[in-house]
SEVODREN-238348 format. One record per residue (C-alpha): residue in three letters; x, y, z. Coordinates in pm, whole numbers, padded with zeros to 5 digits, always signed. Layout:
ALAXYZ/...
//
This chain:
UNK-01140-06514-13726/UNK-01361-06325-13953/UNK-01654-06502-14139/UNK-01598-06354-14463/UNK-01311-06247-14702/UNK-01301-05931-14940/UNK-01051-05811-15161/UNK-00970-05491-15307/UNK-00724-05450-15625/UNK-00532-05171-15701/UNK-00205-05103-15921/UNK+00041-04901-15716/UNK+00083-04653-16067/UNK-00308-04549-16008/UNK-00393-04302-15769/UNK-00539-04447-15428/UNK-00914-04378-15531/UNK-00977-04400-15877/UNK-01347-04473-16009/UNK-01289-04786-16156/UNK-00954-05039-16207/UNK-00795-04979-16559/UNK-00841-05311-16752/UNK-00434-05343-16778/UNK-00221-05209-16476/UNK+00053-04899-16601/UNK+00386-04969-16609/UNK+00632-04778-16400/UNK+00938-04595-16525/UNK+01173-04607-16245/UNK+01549-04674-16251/UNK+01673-05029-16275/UNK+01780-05175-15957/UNK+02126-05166-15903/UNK+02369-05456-16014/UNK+02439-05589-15668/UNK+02079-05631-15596/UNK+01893-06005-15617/UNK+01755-06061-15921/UNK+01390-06148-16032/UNK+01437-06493-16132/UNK+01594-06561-15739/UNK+01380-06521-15375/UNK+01420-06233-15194/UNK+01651-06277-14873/UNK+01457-06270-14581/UNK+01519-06010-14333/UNK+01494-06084-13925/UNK+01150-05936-13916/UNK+01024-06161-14233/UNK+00949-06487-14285/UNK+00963-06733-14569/UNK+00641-06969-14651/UNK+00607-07116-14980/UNK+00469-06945-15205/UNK+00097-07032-15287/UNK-00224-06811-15371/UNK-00410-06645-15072/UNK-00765-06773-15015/UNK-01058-06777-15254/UNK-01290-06494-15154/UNK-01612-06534-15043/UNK-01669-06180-15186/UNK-01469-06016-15476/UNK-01478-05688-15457/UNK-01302-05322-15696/UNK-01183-05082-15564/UNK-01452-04851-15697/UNK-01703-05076-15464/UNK-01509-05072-15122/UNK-01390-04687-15152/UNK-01627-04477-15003/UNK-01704-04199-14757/UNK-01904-04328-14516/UNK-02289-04348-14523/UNK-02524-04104-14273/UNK-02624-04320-14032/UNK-03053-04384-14078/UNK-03092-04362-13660/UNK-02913-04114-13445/UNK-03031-03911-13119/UNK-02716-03686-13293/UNK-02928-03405-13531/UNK-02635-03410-13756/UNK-02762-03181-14035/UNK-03093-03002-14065/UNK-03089-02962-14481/UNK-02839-02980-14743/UNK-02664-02648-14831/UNK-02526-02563-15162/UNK-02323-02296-15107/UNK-02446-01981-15311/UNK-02231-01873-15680/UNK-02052-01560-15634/UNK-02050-01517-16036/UNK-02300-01219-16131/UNK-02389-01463-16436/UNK-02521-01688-16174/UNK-02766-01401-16017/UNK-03149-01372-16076/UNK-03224-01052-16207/UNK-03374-00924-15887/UNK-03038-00994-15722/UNK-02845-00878-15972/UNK-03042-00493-15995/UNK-02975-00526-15555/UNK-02627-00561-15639/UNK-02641-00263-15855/UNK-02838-00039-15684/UNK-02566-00158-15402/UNK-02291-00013-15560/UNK-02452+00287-15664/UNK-02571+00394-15341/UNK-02175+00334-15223/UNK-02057+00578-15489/UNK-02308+00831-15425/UNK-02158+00840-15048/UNK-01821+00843-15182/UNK-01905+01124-15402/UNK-02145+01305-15202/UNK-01871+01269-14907/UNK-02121+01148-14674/UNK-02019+01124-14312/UNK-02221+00883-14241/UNK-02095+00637-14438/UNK-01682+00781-14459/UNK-01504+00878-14131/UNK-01275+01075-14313/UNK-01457+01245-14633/UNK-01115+01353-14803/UNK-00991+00985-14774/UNK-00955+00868-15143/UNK-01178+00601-15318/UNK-00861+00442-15366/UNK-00775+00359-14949/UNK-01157+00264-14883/UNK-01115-00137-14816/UNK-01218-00404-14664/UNK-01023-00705-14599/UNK-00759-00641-14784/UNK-01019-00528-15088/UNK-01024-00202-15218/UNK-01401-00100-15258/UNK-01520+00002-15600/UNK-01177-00087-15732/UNK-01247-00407-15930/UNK-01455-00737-15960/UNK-01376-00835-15637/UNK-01583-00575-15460/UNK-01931-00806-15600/UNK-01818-01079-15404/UNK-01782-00859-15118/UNK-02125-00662-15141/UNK-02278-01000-15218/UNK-02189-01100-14842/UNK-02328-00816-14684/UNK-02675-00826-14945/UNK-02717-01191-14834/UNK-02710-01150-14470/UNK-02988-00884-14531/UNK-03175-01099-14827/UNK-03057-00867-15063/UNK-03243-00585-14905/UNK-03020-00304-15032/UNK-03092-00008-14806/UNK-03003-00264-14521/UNK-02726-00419-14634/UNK-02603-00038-14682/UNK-02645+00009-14318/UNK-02421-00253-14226/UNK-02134-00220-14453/UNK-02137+00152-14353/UNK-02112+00023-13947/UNK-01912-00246-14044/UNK-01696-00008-14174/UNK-01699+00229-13873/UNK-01687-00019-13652/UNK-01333-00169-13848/UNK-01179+00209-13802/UNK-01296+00207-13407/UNK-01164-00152-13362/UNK-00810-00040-13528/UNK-00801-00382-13782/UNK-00523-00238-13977/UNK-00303-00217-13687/UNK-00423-00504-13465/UNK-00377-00763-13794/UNK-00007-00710-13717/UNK-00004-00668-13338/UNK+00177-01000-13162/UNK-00041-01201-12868/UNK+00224-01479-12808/UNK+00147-01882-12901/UNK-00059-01911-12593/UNK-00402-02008-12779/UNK-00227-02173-13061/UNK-00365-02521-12997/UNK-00707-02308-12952/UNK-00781-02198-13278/UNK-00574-02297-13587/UNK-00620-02335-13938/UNK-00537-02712-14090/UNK-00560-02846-14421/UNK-00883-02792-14656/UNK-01214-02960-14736/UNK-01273-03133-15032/UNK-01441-02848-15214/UNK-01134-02634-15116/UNK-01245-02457-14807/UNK-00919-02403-14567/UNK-01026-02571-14244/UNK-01030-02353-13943/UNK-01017-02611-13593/UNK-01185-02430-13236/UNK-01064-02668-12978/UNK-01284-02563-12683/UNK-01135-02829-12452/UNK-00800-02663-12432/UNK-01001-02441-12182/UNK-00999-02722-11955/UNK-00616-02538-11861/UNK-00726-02431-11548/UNK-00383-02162-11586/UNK-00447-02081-11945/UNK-00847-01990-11827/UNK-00727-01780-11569/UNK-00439-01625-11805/UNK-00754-01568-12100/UNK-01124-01486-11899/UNK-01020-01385-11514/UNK-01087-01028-11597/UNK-01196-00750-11865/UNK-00866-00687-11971/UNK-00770-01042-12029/UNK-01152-01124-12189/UNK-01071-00814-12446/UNK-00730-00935-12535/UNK-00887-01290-12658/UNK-01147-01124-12828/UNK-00867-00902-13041/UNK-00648-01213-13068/UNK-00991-01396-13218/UNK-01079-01141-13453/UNK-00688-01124-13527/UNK-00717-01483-13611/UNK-01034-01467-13842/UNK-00881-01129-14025/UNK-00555-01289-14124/UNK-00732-01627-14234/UNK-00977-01434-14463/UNK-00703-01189-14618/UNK-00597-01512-14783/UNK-00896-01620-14901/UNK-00992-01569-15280/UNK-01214-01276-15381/UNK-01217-01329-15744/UNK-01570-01444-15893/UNK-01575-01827-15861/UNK-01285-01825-15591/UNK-01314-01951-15259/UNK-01416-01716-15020/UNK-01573-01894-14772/UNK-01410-02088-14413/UNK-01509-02472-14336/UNK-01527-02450-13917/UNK-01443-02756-13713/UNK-01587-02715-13367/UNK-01405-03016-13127/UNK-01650-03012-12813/UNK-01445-03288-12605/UNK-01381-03195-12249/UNK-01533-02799-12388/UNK-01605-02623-12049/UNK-01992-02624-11934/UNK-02222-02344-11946/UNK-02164-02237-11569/UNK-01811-02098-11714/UNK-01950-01781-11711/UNK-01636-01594-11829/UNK-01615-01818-12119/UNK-01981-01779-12189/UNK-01918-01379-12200/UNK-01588-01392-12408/UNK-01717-01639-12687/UNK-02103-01452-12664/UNK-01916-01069-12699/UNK-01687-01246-12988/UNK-01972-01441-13158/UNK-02196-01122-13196/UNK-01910-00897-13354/UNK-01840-01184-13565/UNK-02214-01183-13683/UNK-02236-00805-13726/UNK-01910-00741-13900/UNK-01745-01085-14067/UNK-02084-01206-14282/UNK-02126-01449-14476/UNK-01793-01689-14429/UNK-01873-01996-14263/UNK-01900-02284-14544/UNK-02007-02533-14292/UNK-02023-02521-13908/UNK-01914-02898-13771/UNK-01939-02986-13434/UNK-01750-03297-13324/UNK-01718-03527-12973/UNK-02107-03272-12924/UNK-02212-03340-12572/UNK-02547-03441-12502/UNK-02580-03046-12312/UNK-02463-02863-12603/UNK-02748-03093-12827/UNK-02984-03036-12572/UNK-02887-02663-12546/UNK-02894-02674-12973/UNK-03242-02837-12951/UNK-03368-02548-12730/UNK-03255-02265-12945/UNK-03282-02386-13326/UNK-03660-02304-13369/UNK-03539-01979-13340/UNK-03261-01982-13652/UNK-03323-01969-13986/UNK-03335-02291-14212/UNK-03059-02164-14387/UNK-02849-02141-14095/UNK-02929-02430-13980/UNK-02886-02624-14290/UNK-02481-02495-14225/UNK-02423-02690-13919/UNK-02395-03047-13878/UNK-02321-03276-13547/UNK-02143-03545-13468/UNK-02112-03754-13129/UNK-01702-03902-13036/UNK-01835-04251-13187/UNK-01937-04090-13544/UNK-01655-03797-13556/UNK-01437-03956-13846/UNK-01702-04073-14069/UNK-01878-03718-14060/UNK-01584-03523-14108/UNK-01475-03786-14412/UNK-01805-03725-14577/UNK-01684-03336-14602/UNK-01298-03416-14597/UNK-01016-03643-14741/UNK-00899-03828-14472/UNK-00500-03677-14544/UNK-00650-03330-14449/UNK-00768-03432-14125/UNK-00561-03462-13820/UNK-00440-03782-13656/UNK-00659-03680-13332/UNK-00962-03678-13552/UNK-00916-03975-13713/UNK-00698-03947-14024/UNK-00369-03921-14108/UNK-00260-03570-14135/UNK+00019-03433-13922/UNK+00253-03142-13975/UNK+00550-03253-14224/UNK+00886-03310-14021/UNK+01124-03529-14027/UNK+00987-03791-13830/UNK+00721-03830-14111/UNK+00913-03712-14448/UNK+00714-03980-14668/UNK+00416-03857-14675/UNK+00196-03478-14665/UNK-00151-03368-14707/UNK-00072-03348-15083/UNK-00055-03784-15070/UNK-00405-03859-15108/UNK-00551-04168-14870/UNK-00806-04403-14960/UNK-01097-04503-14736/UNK-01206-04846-14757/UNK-01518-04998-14498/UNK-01410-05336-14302/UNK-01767-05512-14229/UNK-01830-05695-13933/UNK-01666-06031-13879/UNK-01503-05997-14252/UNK-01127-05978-14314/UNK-01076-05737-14559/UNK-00758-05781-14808/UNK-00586-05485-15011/UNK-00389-05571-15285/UNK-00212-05329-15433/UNK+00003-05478-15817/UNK+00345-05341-15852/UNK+00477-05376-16176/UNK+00832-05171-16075/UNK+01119-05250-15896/UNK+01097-04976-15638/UNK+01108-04916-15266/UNK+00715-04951-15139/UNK+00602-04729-14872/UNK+00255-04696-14684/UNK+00112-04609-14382/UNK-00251-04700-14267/UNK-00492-04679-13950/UNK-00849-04824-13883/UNK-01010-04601-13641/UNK-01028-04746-13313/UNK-00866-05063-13403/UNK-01024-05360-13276/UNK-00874-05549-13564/UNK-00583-05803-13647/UNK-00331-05632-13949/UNK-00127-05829-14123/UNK+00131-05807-14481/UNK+00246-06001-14733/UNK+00445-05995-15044/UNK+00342-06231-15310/UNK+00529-06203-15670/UNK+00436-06330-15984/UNK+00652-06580-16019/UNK+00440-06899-15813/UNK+00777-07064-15762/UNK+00864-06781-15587/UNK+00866-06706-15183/UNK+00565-06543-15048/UNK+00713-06249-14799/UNK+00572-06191-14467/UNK+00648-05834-14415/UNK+00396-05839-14097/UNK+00275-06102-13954/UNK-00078-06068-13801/UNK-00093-05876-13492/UNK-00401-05765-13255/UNK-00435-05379-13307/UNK-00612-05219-12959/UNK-00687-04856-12895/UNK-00396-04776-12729/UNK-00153-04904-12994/UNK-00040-04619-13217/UNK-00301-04487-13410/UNK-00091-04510-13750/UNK+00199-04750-13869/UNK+00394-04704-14173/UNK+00624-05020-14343/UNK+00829-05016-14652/UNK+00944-05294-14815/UNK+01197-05336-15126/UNK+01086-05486-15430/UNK+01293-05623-15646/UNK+01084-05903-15798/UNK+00740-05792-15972/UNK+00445-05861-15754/UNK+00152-05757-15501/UNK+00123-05587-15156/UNK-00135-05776-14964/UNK-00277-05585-14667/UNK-00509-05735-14417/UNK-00739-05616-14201/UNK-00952-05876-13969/UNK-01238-05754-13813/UNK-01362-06013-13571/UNK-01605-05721-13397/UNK-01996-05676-13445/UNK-01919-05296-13591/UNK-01814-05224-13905/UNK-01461-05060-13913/UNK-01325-04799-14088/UNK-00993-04870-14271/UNK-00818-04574-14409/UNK-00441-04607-14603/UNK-00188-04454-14891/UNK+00117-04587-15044/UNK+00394-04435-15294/UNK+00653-04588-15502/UNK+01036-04433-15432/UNK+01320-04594-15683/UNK+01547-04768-15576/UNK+01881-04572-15442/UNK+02175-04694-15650/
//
């Protein structure tokens, strides 16, 4: 049993992480239960998985806690061998108003020199000199053609420090290289669902980056390595299919001034192949240098998850080499500290069950909830039980689902109305949670009597735990 007991209050009209409790709880504005249905004034019937206790008020607290107090994302731990992060980043404005005036002349001396190639029909800089100004674009942007082409010149001036002759130079090989690569056509070539699992895209960060997953230890296919690196044909084929991948992802970015137009990368290093897979090392090394020539300027934030201690040490090795800014971009994390990195940069309904939260892909195994059903995060001390109480002032039908990463931890529920003559309702009574139970359960429970959801989480462990849940309100079907 845990040494301490904290609570955390919530109505179940508020959204799951508000800043602070309002002083009086909203009143819902469902339909009225239907006529057949138990009244207020009479218990609830038990059901054959709950019990009836009498009803009486849960234990005084040692600790009282809001919910403003126990939400949080969780803290960067002050001692790790793990170099998670080297600086903060701020991601640059792509607004002009938000340029220094140095930048902003680069920018314009930029698009000058562009339409004096245009006009001038330089070779160098157009394949084709009688193509019009009109079919000159770059992902999806026409250049020239409206404000969107600052937010694409702006990539290509930062990656050269807004050295404009240089940043001319590679838009103009960029651009060449685009035409000799055949984007146009290879965005709508087909290369199967064989790297699907790979490389996909999955929810977005909480600054509205899409997330973009590279799950390296797929590789560990012994077939699907053979079928993608055993030979130059195969290695170019991944290498199209990548740069496939990264086209159609941007093409749906935003290019408007003050869109997003940047891609939040989630590197999962579990089980990645060593560096003695030499084919690997070749495919990602060919793919990661066209990326850096041709695609810059798009990476938000570069996370790597489950990290090795090889790929650190390899990381350590190389990063007096990089620039601060790049490596203010990329952060680490070791399997133990995965979720609580990837909460501090994402809501926990965006990230996938594997990775600790509760997204999965809607179906109808899991029609309650989406990514659109925001979760709140809540830290379980060590040796503390750790109550959530969530006020329901609506006859309704109450669903949630919750995890705490790893488990380790008893979870129990109750129902306790307002009514102290009342039943208390054990909806679940406490059981042990281990790591190999499922890593999410989801209950429901029809209230037809005004009350509180108790949940319970008992951490009897030395480490702090990591409690993450979400609940709606569905009327009542007549």
């Amino acid at each position: 049993m845990a040494d301490e007991n904290l609570t955390t209050a919530t109505t179940a009209a508020a959204a799951p992480s508000p800043p602070e409790l309002p002083s009086e709880p909203p009143t819902f504005s469902h339909p009225p239960p239907p006529q057949n249905q138990e009244t207020p004034h009479s218990p609830p019937p038990a059901s054959e998985t709950e019990d009836k206790t009498p009803h009486s008020p849960p234990p005084p607290a040692t600790t009282t806690t809001t919910l403003g107090d126990v939400i949080e994302h969780p803290e960067k731990p002050t001692t790790t061998k793990t170099p998670e992060s080297f600086a903060s980043f701020k991601e640059e404005s792509n607004q002009i108003k938000d340029l220094s005036p140095p930048q902003q002349k680069s920018l314009q001396d930029f698009k000058t020199l562009i339409q004096e190639a245009i006009t001038n029909k330089d070779s160098t800089f157009l394949q084709n000199p009688e193509e019009p100004i009109s079919e000159i674009s770059i992902w999806g942007i026409p250049i020239l053609k409206d404000d969107r082409t600052d937010v694409v010149l702006l990539k290509f001036l930062r990656a050269r420090d807004f050295k404009v002759k240089d940043s001319f130079t590679m838009l103009k090989d960029t651009l060449q290289w685009r035409k000799t690569f055949g984007i146009d056509s290879l965005v709508e070539e087909d290369f199967g669902d064989d790297l699907e699992k790979v490389v996909f895209n999955h929810g977005f960060d909480k600054e509205g980056h899409p997330i973009c997953y590279n799950v390296y230890g797929e590789f560990q296919n012994k077939d699907l390595y053979q079928k993608t690196f055993s030979d130059d044909e195969k290695r170019l084929k991944f290498l199209r299919w990548r740069i496939q991948f990264l086209e159609r992802s941007i093409r749906k970015l935003d290019f408007r001034s003050g869109g997003v137009n940047t891609i939040f990368q989630i590197n999962d290093l579990k089980n990645a192949p060593g560096p003695g897979k030499r084919e690997l090392r070749l495919a990602t090394g060919q793919a990661l240098q066209l990326l850096q020539d041709n695609y810059p300027e798009f990476v938000a934030k570069q996370v790597f998850i489950n990290a090795p201690w090889w790929y650190l040490a390899f990381y350590t090795m190389i990063s007096p080499f990089m620039t601060q800014r790049t490596k203010s971009k990329f952060v680490f994390a070791s399997t133990a500290r995965t979720p609580e990195t990837l909460f501090k940069y994402v809501s926990p309904e965006h990230v996938p069950i594997q990775y600790g939260g509760l997204s999965v892909d809607y179906c109808d195994c899991n029609p309650e909830f989406t990514i659109d059903d925001p979760a709140s995060v809540v830290t379980v001390k060590p040796a503390t039980k750790q109550t959530v109480e969530i006020i329901v002032n609506e006859k309704c039908l109450f669903v949630w689902e919750l995890r705490v990463v790893g488990w380790d931890v008893s979870y129990s529920a109750e129902y306790v109305p307002n009514n102290e003559s009342h039943y208390t309702v054990i909806i679940q009574k406490a059981k042990k949670m281990t790591q190999t139970d499922e890593p999410v359960i989801s209950h429901s429970f029809k209230i037809v009597e005004l009350g509180k959801i108790l949940l319970t989480i008992d951490n009897p462990t030395s480490k702090k735990k990591t409690l993450i849940y979400r609940f709606k309100v569905n009327p009542l079907s007549e």
